[in-house]
Every structure is written in structure tokens, then in C-alpha cells.
LUMDREN-802732 format. One record per residue: residue in three letters; x, z, y of N, C-alpha, C, O, CB in turn. Coordinates in pm, 1 decimal. Glycine has a CB too. Layout:
! LUMDREN-802732
ATOM   r    neast      nup   nnorth   caeast     caup  canorth    ceast      cup   cnorth    oeast      oup   onorth   cbeast     cbup  cbnorth
ATOM ALA        X        Z        Y        X        Z        Y        X        Z        Y        X        Z        Y        X        Z        Y
...
END
This chain:
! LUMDREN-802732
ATOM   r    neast      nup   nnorth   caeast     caup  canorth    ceast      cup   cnorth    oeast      oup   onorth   cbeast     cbup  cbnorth
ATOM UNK     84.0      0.0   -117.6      0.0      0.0      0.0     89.3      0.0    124.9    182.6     75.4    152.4    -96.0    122.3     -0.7
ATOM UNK     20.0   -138.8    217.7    156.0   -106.0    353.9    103.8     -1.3    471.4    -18.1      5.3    487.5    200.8   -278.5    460.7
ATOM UNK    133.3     27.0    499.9    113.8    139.8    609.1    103.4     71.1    776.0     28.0    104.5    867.4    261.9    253.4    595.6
ATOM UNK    205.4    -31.2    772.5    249.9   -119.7    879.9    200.8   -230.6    863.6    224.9   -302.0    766.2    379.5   -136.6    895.6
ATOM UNK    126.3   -259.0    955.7     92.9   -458.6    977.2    180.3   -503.5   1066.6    203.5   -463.0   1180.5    -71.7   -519.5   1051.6
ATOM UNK    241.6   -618.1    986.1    311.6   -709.4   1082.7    235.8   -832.6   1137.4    168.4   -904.3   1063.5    432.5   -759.7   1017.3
ATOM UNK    252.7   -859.1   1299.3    172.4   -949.7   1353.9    255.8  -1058.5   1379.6    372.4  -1038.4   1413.4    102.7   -903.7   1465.9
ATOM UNK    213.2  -1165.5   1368.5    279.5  -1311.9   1325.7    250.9  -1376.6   1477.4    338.9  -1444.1   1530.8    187.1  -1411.5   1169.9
ATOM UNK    162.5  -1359.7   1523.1     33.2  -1419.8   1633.6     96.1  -1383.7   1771.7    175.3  -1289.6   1775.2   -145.8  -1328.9   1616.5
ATOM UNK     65.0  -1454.8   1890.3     90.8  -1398.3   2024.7    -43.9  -1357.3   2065.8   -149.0  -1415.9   2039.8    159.6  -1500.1   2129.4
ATOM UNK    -26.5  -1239.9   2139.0   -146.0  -1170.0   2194.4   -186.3  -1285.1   2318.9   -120.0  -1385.8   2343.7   -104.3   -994.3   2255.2
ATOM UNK   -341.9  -1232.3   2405.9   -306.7  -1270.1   2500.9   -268.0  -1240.0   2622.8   -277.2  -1320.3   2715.7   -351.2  -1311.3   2503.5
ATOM UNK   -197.0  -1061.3   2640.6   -122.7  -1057.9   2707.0     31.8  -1115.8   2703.9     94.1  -1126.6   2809.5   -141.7   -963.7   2718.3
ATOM UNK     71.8  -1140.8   2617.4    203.2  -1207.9   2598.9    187.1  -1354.3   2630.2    286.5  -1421.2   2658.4    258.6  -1189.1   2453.2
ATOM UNK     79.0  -1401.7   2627.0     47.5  -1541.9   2687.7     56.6  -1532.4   2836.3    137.5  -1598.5   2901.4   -100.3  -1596.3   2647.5
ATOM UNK    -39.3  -1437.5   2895.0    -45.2  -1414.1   3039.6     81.6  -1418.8   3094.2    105.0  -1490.1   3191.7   -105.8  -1289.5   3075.1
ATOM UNK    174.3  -1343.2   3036.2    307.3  -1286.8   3083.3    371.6  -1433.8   3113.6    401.2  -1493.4   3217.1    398.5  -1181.1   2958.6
ATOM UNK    379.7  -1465.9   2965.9    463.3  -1647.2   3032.0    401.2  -1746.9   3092.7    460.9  -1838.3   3149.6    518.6  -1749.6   2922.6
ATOM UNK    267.3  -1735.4   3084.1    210.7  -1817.8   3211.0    266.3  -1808.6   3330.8    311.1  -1905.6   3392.0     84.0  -1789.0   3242.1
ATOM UNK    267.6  -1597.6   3404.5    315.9  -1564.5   3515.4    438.6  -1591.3   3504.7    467.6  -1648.7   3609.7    292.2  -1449.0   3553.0
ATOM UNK    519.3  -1584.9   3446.9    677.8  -1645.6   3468.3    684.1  -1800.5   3475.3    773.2  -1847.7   3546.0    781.3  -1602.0   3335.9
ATOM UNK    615.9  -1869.6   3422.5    601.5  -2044.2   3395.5    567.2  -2031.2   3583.2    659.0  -2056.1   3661.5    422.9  -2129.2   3242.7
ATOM UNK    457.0  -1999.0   3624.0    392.7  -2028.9   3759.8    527.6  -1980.3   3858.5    547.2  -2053.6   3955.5    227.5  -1928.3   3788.9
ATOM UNK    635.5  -1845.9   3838.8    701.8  -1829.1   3924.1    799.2  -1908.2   3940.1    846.5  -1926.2   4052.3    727.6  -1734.5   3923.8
ATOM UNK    851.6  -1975.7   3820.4    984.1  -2061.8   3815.0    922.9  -2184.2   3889.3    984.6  -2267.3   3955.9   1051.3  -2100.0   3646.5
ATOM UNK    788.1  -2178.5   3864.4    769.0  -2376.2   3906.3    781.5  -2308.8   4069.2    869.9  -2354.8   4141.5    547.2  -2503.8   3848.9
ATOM UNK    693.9  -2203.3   4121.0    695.1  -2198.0   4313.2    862.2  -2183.7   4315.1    910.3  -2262.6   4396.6    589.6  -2015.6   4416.2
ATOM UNK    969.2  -2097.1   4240.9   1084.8  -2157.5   4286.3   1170.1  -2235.6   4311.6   1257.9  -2238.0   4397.8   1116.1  -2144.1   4275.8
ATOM UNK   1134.0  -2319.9   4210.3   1163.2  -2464.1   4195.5   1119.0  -2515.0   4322.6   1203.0  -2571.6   4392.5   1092.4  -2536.4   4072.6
ATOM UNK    982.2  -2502.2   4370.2    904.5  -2630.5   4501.7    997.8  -2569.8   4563.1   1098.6  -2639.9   4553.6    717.4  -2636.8   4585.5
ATOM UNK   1027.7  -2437.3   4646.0   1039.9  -2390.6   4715.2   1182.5  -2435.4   4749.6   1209.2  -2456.9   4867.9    997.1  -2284.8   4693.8
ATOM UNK   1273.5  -2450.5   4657.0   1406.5  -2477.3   4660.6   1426.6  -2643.9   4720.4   1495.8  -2691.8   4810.2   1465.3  -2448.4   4504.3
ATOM UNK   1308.9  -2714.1   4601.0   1291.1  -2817.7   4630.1   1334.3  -2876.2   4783.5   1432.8  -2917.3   4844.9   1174.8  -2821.8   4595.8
ATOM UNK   1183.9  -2848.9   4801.6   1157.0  -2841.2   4948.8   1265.2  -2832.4   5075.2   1288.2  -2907.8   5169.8   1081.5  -2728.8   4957.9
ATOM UNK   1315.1  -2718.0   5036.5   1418.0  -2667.8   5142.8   1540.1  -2754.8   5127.3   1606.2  -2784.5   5226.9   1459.8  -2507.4   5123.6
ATOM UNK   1577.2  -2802.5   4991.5   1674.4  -2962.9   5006.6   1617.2  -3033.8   5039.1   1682.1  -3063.9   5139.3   1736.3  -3039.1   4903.9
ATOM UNK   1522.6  -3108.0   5039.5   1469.2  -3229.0   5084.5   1469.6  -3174.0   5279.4   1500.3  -3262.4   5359.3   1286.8  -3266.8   4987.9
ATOM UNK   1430.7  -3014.1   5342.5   1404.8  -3054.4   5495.7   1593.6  -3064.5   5531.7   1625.5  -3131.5   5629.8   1288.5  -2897.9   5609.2
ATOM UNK   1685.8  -3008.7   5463.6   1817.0  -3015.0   5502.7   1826.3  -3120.1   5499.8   1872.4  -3162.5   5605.8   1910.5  -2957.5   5446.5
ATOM UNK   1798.4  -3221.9   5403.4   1870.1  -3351.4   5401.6   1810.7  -3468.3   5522.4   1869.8  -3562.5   5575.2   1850.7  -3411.6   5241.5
ATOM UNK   1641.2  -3407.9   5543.4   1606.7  -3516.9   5651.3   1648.5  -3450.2   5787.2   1653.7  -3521.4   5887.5   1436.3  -3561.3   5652.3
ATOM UNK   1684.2  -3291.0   5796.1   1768.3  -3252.4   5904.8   1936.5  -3327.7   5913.5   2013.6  -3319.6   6009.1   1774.8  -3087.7   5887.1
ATOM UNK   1953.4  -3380.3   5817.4   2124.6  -3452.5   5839.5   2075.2  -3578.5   5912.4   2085.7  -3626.0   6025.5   2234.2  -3504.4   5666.2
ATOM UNK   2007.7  -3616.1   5778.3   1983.3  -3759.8   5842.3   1993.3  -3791.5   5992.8   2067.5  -3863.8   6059.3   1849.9  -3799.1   5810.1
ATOM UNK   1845.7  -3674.5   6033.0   1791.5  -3689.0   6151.9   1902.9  -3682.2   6306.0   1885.8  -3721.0   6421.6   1682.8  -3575.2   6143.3
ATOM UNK   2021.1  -3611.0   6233.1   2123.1  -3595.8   6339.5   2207.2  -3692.4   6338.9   2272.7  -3717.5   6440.1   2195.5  -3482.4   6335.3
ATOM UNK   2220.0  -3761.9   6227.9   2344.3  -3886.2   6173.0   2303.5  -3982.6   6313.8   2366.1  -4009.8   6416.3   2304.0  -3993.6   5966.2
ATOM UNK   2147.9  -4023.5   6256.0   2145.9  -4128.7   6366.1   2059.8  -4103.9   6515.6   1967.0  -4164.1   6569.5   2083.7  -4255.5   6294.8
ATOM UNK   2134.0  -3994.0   6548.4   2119.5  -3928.3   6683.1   1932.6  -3932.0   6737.1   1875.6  -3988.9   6830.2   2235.9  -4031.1   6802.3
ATOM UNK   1890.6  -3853.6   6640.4   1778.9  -3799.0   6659.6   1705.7  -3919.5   6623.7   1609.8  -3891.1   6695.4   1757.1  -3734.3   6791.5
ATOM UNK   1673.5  -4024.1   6575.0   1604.8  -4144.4   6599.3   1439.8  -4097.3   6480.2   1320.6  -4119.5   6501.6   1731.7  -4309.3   6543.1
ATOM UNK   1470.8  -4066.3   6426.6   1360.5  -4003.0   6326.0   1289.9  -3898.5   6389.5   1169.2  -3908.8   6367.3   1420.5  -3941.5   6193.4
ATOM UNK   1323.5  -3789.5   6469.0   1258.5  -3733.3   6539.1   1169.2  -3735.5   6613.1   1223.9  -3734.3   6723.4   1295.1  -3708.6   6569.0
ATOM UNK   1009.4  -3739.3   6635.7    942.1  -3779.8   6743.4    935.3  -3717.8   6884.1    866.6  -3770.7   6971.5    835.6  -3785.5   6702.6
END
């Protein structure tokens, strides 16, 4: 007779959990994203002496 059950299965708090980590990596990701893409149209924008700028 076992005394102990072993669970094979993910709960669905252990689902929740990597959802919330899946959702934080992706906003760090945009976020990083983002912030290379405004540096790079801030170079640009100075290379050719403001011309992109309105």
C-alpha cells in the first residue's frame, strides 16, 4: 500500500506561474525592443542633421 501519490500532471497554478513569467519576458523583450529601435532613429535623426525630425 503507497502512502504517497506521485503527481505526473501540472497543476493550474504551475500553469499560471509560467504564463506570468512567459507575459514578463515578452513586456521585456518590447520594452528593450523598443528602446533600440528609438536610439537608432535618434542616430539616424542626428546623422542627417535633424532631417527626419518634424
Amino acid at each position: 500500500m503507497r502512502l504517497v501519490r506521485e503527481e505526473t500532471g501540472s497543476t493550474a497554478v504551475e500553469y499560471a506561474v509560467l504564463g506570468a513569467l512567459v507575459a514578463v519576458a515578452a513586456l521585456v523583450g518590447y520594452v528593450a525592443y523598443a528602446g533600440a529601435l528609438d536610439g537608432l532613429y535618434g542616430l539616424l535623426g542626428r546623422e542627417v542633421g535633424g532631417a527626419l525630425v518634424p
